[in-house]
N, C-alpha and C positions, 0 to 999 in steps of 0.2 A: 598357609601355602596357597598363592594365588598364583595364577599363568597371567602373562603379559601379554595385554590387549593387542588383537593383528591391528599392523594399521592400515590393512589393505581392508576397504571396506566390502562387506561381503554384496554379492552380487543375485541376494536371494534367499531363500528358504527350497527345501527341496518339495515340501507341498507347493510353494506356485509353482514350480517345474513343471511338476507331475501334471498339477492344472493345466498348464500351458500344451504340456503334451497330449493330455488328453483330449482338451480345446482341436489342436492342430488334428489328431487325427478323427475325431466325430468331425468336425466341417470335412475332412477328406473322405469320409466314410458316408455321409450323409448326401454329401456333391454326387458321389459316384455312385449312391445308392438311388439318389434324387433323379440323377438319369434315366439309371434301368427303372424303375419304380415309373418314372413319367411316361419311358417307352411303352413300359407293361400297361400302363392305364391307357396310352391312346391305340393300344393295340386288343385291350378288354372293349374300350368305346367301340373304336373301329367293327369289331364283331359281333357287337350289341345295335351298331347302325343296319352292319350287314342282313345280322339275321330279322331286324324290323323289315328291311328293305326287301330282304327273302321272303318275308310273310306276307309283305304289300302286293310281291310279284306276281305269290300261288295265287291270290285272291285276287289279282287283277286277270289270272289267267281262267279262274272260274267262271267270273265275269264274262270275259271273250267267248268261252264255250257256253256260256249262255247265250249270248248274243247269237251266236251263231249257230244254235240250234234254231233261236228264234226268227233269226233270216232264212233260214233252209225253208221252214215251213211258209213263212211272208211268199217266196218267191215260189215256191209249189201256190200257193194259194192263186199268187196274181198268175200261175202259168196253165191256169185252169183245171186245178185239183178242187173243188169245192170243199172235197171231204175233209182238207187242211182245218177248215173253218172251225172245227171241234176243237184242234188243238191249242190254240191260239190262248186261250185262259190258264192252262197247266205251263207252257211253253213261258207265255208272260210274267207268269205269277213266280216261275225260278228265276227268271232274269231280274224282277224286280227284288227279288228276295237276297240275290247275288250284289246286286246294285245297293240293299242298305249297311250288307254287313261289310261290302268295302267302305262307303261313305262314314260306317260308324270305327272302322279300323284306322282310317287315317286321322282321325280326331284326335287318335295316341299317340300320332306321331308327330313330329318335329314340321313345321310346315313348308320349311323350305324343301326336304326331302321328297315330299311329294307333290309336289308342285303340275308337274307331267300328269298326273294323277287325276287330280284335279280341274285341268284342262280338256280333260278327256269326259272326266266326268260332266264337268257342265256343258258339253258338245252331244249327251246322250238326256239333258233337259228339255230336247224337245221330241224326244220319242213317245210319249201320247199322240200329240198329233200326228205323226205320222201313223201309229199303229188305226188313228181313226181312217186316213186317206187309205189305209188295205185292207179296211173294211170296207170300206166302200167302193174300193178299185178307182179309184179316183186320182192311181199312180200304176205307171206300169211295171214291166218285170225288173229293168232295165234301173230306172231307177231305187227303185227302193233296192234293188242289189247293188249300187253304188251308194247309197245313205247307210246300209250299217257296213259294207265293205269300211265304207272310211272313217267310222266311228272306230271300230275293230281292230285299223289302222293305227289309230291314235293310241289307243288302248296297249297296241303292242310294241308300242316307241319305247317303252319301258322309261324309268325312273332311277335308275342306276347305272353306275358306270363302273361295266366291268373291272375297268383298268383300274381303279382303286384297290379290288379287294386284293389285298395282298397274299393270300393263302392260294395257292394254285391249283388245289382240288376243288377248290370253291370254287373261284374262278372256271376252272374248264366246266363245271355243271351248269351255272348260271349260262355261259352260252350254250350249251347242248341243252340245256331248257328253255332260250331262246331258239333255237336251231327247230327243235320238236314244235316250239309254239307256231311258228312262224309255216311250218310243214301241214300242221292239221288247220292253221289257216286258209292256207291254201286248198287243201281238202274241204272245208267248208266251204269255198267259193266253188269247188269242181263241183260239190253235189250240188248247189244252187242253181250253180250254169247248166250244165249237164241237164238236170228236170226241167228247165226251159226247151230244152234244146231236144230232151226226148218227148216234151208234151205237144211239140210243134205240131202241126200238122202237118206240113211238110217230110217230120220228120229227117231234119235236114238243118247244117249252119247256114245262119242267116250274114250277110253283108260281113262284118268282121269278127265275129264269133269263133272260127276257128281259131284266127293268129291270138286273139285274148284266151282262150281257152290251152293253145300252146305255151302263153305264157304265163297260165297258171298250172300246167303241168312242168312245165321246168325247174320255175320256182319252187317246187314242194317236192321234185324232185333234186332238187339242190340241198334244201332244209334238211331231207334225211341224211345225205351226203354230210354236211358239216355235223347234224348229233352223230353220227357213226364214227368221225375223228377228233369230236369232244367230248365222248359217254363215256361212261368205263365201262368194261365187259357185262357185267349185271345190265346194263341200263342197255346196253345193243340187244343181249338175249331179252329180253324182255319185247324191244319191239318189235325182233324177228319172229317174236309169237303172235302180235298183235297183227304182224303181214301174213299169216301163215294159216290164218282162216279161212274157211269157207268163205266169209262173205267177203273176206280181200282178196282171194278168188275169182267172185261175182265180178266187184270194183274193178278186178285186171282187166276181165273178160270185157264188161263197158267199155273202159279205155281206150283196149286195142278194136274198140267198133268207132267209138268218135275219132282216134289218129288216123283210122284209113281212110274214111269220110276226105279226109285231105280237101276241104271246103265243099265236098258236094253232099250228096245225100248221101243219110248212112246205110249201109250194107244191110243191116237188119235192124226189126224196130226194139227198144229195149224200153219196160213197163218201168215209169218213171215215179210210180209209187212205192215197186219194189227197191229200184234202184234209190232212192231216196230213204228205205227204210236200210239200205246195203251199207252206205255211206252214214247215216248217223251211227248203224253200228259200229262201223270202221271207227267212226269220229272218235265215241265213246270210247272205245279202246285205246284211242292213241289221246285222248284226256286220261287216261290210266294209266300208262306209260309218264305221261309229262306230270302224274300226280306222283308216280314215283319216284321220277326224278325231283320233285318238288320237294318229296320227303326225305331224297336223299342231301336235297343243299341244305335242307332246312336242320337234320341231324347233323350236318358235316359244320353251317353254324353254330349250332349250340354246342359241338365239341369246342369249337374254338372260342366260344363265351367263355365255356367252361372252366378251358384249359388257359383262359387268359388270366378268367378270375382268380382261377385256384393262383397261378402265378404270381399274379399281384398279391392275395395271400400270403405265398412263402416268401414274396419278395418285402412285403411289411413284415413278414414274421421275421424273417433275414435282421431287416433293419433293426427293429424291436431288439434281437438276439446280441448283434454286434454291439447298440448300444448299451447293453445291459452288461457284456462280458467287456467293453470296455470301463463300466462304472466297478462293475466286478473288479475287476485287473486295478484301477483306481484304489479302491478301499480295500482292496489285500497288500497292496504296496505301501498305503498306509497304516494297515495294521503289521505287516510285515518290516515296514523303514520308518514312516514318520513318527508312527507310536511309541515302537520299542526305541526310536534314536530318543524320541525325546528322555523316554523312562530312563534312556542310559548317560544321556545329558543329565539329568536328575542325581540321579543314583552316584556321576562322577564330580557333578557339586557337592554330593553330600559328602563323600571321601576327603575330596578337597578342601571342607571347611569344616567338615566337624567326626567323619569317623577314623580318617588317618591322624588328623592334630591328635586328637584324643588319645588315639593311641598311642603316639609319639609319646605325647604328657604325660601318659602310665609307662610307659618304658624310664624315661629323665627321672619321676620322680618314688622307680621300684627301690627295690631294695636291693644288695648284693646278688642274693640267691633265689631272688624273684625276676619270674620272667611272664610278666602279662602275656595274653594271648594275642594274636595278628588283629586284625579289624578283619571284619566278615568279609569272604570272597566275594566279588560281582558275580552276578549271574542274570543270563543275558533275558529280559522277558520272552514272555511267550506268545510263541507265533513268528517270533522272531527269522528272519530271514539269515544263510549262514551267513554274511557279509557282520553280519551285528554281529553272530555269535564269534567272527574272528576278534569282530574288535574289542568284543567284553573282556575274552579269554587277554588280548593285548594290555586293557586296563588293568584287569588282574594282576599279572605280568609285573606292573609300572608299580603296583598299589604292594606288593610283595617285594619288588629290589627296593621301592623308597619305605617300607618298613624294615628291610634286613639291614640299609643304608642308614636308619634310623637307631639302627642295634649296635651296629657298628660304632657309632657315633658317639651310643650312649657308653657305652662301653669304655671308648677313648677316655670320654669326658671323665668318666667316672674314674678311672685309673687316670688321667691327667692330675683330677680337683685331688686324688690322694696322695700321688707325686707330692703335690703342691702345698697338700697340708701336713705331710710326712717333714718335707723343707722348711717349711714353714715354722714347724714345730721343734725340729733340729736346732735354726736359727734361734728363735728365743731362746729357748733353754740354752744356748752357749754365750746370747745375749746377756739374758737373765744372771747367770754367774760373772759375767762380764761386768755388765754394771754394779754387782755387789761387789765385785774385786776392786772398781775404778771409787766407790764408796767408804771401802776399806783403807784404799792409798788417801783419798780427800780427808779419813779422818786423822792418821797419822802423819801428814803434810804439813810441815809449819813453814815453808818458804813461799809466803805471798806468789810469787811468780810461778810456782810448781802448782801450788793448788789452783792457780787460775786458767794453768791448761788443763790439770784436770777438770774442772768444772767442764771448760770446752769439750773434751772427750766425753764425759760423763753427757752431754751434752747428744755427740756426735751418734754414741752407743745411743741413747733415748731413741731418735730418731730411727736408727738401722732398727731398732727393735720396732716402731712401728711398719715400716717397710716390713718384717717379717708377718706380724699381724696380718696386715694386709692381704700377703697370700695366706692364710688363713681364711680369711675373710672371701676371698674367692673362691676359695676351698669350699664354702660352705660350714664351716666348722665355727663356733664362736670361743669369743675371747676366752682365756682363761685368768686374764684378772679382773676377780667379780668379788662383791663385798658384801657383807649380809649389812653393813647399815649406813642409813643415806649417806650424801657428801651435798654441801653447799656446791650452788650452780657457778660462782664465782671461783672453786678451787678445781668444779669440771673446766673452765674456762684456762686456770692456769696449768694445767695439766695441758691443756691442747696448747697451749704454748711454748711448754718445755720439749715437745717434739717439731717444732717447725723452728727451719732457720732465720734468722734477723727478728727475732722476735721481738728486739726492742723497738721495733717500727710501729707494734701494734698500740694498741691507744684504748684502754677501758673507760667508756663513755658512760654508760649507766649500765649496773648490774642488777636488777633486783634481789633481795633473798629468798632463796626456794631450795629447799632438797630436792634434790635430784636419788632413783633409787640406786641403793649399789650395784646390783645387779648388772644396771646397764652403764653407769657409770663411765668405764673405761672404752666402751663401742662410740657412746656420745662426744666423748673427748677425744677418741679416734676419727668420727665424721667434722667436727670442727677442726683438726688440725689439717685434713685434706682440704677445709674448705678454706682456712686460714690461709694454708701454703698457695692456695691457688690466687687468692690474693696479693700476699706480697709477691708473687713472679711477676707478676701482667701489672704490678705499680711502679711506679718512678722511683727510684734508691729513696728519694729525697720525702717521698710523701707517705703519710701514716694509713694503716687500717685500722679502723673502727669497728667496736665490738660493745653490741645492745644485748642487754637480758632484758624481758619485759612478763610481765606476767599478761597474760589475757584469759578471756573468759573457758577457752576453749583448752588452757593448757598454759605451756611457756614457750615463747618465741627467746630466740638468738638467733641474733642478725650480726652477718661479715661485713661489714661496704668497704668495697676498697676504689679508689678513683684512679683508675687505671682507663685503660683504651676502650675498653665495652667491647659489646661482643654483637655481630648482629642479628636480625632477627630471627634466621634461619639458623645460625648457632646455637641462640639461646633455646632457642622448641626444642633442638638435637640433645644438648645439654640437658635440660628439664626430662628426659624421655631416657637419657643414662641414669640421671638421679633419681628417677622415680622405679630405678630395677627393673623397667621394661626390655632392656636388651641385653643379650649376651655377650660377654666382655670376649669370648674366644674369637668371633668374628670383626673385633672393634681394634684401629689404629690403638698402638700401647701409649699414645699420649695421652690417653684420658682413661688409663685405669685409675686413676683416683674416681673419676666420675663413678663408675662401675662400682668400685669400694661402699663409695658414699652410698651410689644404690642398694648394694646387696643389705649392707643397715639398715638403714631408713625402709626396705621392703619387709625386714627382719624383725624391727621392730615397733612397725605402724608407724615411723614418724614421718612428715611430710619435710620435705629438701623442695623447693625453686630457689629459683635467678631470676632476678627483675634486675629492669633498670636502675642507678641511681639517682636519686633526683637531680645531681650536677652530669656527672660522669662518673662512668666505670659502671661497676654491678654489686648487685646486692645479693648476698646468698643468705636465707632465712630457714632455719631448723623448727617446728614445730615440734616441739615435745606433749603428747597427750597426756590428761592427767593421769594415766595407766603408770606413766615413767614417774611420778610427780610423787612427793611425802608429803602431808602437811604438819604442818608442826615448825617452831622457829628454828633458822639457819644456825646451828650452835657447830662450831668445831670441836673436834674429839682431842686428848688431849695428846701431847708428841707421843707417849709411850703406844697409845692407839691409832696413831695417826695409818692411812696404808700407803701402799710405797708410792700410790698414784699421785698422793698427795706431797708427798715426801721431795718427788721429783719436780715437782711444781714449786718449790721453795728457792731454788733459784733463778728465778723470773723475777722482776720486780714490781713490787707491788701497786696496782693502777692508781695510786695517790696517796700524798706523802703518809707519813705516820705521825701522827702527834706526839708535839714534843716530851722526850725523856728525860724525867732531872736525872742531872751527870751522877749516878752513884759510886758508891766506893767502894764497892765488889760486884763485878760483873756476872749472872746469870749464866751459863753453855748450856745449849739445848744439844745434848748425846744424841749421834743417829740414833737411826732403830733398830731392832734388831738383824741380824742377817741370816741368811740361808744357813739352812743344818749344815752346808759345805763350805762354812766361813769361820773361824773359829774368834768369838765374839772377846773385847777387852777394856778391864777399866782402865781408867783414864788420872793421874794422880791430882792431887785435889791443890797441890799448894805451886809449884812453881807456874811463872809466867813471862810471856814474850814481853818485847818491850814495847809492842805497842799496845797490851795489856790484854792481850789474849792470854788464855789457860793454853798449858803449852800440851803439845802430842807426847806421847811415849809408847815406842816403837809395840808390836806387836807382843814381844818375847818377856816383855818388863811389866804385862798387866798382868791381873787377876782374873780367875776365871768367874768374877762373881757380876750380877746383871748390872749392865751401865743405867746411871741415875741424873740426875741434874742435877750439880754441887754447886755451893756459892759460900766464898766468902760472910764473914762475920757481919760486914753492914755491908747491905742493907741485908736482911731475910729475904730467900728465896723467892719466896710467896708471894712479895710484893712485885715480883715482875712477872706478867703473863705470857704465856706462850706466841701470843701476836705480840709483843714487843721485843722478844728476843730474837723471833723472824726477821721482824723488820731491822731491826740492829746488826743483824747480818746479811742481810741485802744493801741497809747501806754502806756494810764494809767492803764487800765485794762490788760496790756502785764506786766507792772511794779507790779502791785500787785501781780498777778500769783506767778511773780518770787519772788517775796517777801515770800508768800507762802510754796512755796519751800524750801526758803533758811531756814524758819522757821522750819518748820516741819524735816530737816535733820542737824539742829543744833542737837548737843551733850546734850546741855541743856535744858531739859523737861519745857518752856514755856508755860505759860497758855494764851490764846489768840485765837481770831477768827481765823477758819479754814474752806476750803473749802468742801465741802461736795460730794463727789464722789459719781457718779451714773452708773448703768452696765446699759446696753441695754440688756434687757430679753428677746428679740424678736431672732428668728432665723437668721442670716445669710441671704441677700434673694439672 
């Protein structure tokens, strides 16, 4: 049971599907993860630049208020405070200290980042010498408050650009920490200027002192202005404490003494130690404000390092996940569809080639009242997805109508083959009486012309009798004329000649002698008449079939050759493939039930049947008989009284070469049939009168005796001296001689009225 190849060639497997789809969406999954993922990283970097950038700023801003503590006292120093001159080692010794752990911080960072940095830095490489010229005053106020004002300056250009940072809390602190820087810078210039300007002597602005002094009060009043609309509420209360001192107080109270001043002398004098001591407090306060704010960009970067990494995190773990549930989703699909399709691919190969035949073949060859079991249900493996489990349940399905379809079948078949051998068995047996009745009339027949249409008949019944076999034969059923003791292969051969028509076509070429067993006997002479008849149909009226016995090592061969048309090469495999019982005659064109025949024998009984070519033309059909079928011992015939009917029938064929000459004696030999069916009532024969062509004459049925017919003869010669083959052949040549009488009759010129043979067609097909 094979299904017929698609010829639509398939377009795949459903694993590279899967693959493909899986492919398509990891690139799609990975692309769009590969985005976010790059955004998340340049937005981790981004935060990690920031908050370098944030650490660079506080340190650059510590820096400044170093410096600018150390200016305050520079410019008390040169404004004639002496007592400054103590300070100068504590004062230096922070700014330098300030100064290494920036230089050693920017070493970790990126060099382009801090570039501004850097410039600034090496702009404060020449602060030794100058701190030697304010020791020595060998620089006035003026300047050296301009040398580190613009160092201070540099210092507060800053190194970042706000407008990058993308987080807007960030952003507004960085400039409100720009805003506060930029404010106590200016505070640092007011107490510088200021201690000039109260150590005076004068006490009083000098030449353009005031307008510089106005415009470092604006500007620092500006600075607070912009951190108070960039701080958040925390960072404003914070400095309104820091304004909210006593000594911011003091600072006011200075202030509104130099504003009224309005360039001339001031109102009153104000002690420019205290006031210097007023103003670094201040300073220092609002370095603790701008350190808060420092600590607040500096935590509000590290959230967003944090929150960027952690992101990138869940944004790898993301990816990681999806790929992994789509390798999941992958390998459940194939244990869910590719696995269980294949197991059910498998499992429906194996149905289809070996556990439904199987089955079928236990069903064909049960018994009446046996009924094998189904082949085992499919079932769908496991894990199986329901899509499978539909279509196992479907094969199931398929696997149960074509075994109930198989049942049905057998069933048919089985009451058909009984039909058939019921029929089969009918015919003979009315066959069978048949030919004893047409046996009966041939013996009491003495008009030449009467017994020679009986023979014909006797003849015509032989043949219908095989045709009944036949369906037997397909039936399944074997012969039932069988003999316990051998037969020469030469009288299996004339037997198969007594049932095929035109026999006299056929041509005995070499026979060797071999027993054949009885047993199979009349099946073997059954397969050669089919194979005979197929011969003369498909030969020319005019030309002979040949017929070889041969002994070989492996058994006995008989060979048909008949030189007809041939058959071609695709016929003859078909043919060989009917012979050899490979196929059933129920689904096969009815022109070649003989084929069928021959097979179910030759399958029946181990013999081998082919067709080959002939070496001229036409085809050879060759019977292999194994020495299973084979006697050995010499070819002896049995004598008439033993003869079986198989043989009996075969007596009017003529014999494959002449007979050696007879001396003419002077009482003729009759060989008496033999005996007949329990439903023939059997009779002798009287011993003295005769025809006139010197036959023993008949006497009717009612005139014999009931006692067993014998073989009588005349006084000379003795019985004995003539053998059973010479009395055969003495009447085959009489019945050769009437034939030709016959003939000569019937193609005489002159219209004779007399007994004639009666000519009969074979209406049956060709098989």
């Amino acid at each position: 049971m094979t299904a017929p190849s698609s010829e639509i060639r398939p377009l795949g497997t459903i694993r590279g599907k899967l693959l493909r789809i899986l492919a398509l969406c990891l690139t799609v999954v990975v692309v769009l993860l590969g985005i976010e993922v790059t955004s998340v990283v340049q937005r981790d970097l981004a935060a990690r630049a920031t908050s370098d950038s944030v650490t660079v700023e506080i340190t650059v801003q510590r820096l400044v208020h170093e410096v600018q503590r150390e200016r305050g006292i520079s410019s008390g120093f040169l404004g004639g405070r002496d007592e400054f001159r103590g300070l100068f080692q504590e004062y230096r010794a922070r700014t330098d200290a300030a100064q290494r752990s920036l230089i050693q911080l920017i070493g970790t960072v990126s060099p382009e980042k801090v570039a501004a940095v850097r410039t600034a830095l090496d702009r404060l490489s020449d602060l030794p010498p100058m701190r030697t010229r304010i020791d020595s005053k060998s620089i006035d106020f003026n300047a050296s408050h301009e040398y580190f004002t613009e160092r201070i300056a540099l210092l507060n250009q800053g190194h970042l650009d706000f407008d990058l940072v993308a987080d807007n809390v960030l952003q507004q602190g960085l400039f409100a920490m720009r805003a506060l820087s930029n404010a106590k810078e200016r505070s640092g210039q007011q107490r510088s200027f200021l201690n000039g300007v109260f150590n005076s002597t004068g006490n009083r602005f000098k030449d353009d002192e005031y307008i510089r002094f106005s415009e470092i009060l604006v500007t620092k009043q500006a600075g607070f202005a912009e951190f108070n609309r960039r701080a958040t509420s925390a960072q404003r209360e914070r400095l309104e404490r820091a304004q909210s001192t006593r000594v911011a107080a003091d600072i006011a109270n200075a202030e509104r003494v130099a504003v009224a001043a309005a360039g001339g002398a001031l109102s009153e004098r104000i002690n420019s130690r205290a006031h210097h001591d007023w103003m670094t407090a201040y300073i220092d306060e609002l370095q603790g404000v701008l350190q808060s704010v420092a600590d607040d960009i500096q935590g509000r970067a590290e959230t967003l390092q944090n929150e960027a990494t952690a992101e990138l995190v869940v944004v790898v773990l993301v990816v990681l996940l999806v790929i992994a549930l789509l390798l999941w989703m992958f390998v459940d699909a194939k244990r869910s569809i590719i696995g269980p399709l294949a197991a059910l691919a498998e499992d429906a190969e194996d149905i289809a080639t070996r556990r439904l035949p199987e089955a079928v073949a236990a069903l064909q060859t049960a018994r009446e009242h046996e009924r094998p079991p189904p082949p085992e249900p499919m079932r769908a493996p496991v894990g199986a997805g329901a899509e499978i489990h539909s279509v196992t349940r479907a094969l199931d399905r398929v696997q149960s109508t074509a075994f109930a379809l198989a049942n049905e079948q057998t069933v048919l078949r089985r009451n058909t083959s009984e039909s058939m051998a019921n029929l089969g068995r009918r015919n003979q047996n009315l066959l069978r009486r048949q030919l004893a009745f047409i046996t009966d009339l041939e013996q009491e027949e003495l008009d030449p012309a009467v017994l020679s249409n009986l023979f014909q008949l006797d003849h015509l019944a032989t043949r219908m009798r095989r045709n009944a076999e036949s369906l037997l034969v397909l039936a399944g059923t074997t012969s039932p004329r069988q003999w316990t003791e051998p037969l020469p292969a030469v009288d299996v051969v004339r037997a198969a000649l007594a049932e095929v028509e035109d026999y006299h076509r056929v041509v005995f070429r070499r026979i060797d002698d071999q027993l054949v067993a009885g047993a199979v006997a009349a099946e073997i002479a059954h397969m050669l008449a089919e194979l005979i008849e197929n011969g003369l149909s498909f030969s020319p009226p005019e030309v002979e079939v040949e017929i070889y016995g041969r002994r070989v090592p492996n058994g006995y061969t008989l060979a048909v050759i008949d030189h007809g048309i041939g058959m071609s090469a695709d016929a003859m495999a078909r043919a060989n493939t009917r012979l050899g019982g490979e196929e059933n005659f129920l689904v096969a064109p009815t022109r070649f039930l003989g084929h069928y025949v021959v097979g179910q024998l030759a399958k029946r009984l181990g013999v081998q049947v082919n067709l080959a070519e002939s070496p001229a033309s036409g085809v050879t059909a060759r019977i292999v008989l194994p020495t299973s079928l084979l006697v050995t011992g010499p070819a002896t015939r049995t004598v008439p009284e033993d003869e079986p009917e198989l043989v009996r029938r075969a007596h009017v064929i003529p014999p494959p070469e002449p007979a050696e000459p007879v001396p003419a004696p002077v009482a003729v030999a009759v060989l008496e049939p033999e005996p007949t069916p329990d439903n023939v009532t059997q009779h002798q024969r009287p011993s003295g009168e005769r025809t006139r062509n010197g036959l023993l004459k008949r006497v009717p049925r009612n005139q014999g005796s009931g006692q067993n017919r014998s073989v009588r003869a005349v006084p000379k010669p003795p019985v004995t001296d003539r053998t059973p083959a010479q009395v055969r052949s003495m009447l085959s040549d009489f019945r050769g001689g009437h034939k030709r009488g016959e003939r000569a009759f019937r193609d005489s010129p002159k219209d004779q009225a007399g007994p004639h043979t009666v000519s009969h067609q074979n209406a049956e097909e060709p098989r």
